[in-house]
Structures are given as structure tokens and as C-alpha cells.
N, C-alpha and C positions, 0 to 999 in steps of 0.2 A: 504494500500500500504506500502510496506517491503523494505526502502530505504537503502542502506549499502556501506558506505565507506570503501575501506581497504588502508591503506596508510601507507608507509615504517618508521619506526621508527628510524630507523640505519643513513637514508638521510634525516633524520630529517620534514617530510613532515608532520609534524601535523600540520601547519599554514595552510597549503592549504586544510587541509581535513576541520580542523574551518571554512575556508572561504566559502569552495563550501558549507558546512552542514548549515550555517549560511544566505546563499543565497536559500538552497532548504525551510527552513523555511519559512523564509519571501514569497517566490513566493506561497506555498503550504500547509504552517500551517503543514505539516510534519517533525519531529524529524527524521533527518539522525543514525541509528547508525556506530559508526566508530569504526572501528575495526583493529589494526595494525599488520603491516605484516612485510618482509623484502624485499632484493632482487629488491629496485627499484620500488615498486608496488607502483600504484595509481589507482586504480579500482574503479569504479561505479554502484552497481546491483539495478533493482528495479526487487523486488518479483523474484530475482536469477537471472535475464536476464540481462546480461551487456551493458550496455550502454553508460561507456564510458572508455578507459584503456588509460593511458601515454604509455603503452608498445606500442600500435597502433600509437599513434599518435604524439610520440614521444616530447610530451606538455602536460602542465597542461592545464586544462580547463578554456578557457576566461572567462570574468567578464560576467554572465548573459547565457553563453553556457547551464548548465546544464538545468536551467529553462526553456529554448528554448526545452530541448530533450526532459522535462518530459512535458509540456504543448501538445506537439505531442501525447505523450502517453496518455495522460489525452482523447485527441479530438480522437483517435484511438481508446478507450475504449469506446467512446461513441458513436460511430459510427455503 
């Protein structure tokens, strides 16, 4: 599984990319790669499929959110 951060470097959002990449670890033993961007971006791909965008939802991802989207995805794979 092909986890990938992109997050704005100009709005300075690499604390938050640490955090969520730091939380998909721990939940998943998965290495996020992070990748920066501009323009406001806060993006979320597993294996290219997004999963979750601040442009959508106009917030960063809660403490434990992202764990929550990929465990779905994890039990949909296995399904």
C-alpha cells in the first residue's frame, strides 16, 4: 500500500503532514511518503485514490481521522 502526503510548503504545513504521517505509522507500520506542493494543498492518496483533501473539507485532518479512513480501507480490501 502507496501512502502519499502532499502538503503546501509556502503555508508552511509540514507539521501537519509529520503528524498525520506519524499517526498513519503507528496505526499501520506504513511509511507515508510526503511530498510538497503549493497552493494550499493538503492531500491524502492511498495507491493514487484520495482520501482525504483540506480543499474538500476545508480542515486538517482530526487527531486519529486518517487511521479511521484507512482501517475502512484495510476491512474493504478484505472483504
Amino acid at each position: 500500500m502507496d501512502i502519499e502526503i502532499t502538503y503546501c510548503m509556502a503555508w508552511n504545513y509540514q507539521a501537519d503532514a509529520d503528524r498525520v504521517s506519524a499517526e498513519i505509522k503507528q496505526a499501520t507500520g506504513i511509511e507515508s511518503t510526503l511530498v510538497p506542493g503549493s497552493g494550499g494543498i493538503f492531500d491524502i492518496k492511498v495507491d493514487g485514490s484520495l482520501i482525504f483533501s483540506k480543499h474538500e473539507t476545508a480542515r486538517f485532518p482530526n487527531q486519529g481521522e486518517v487511521a479511521q479512513l484507512l482501517s475502512w480501507r484495510f476491512s474493504s480490501l478484505l472483504n
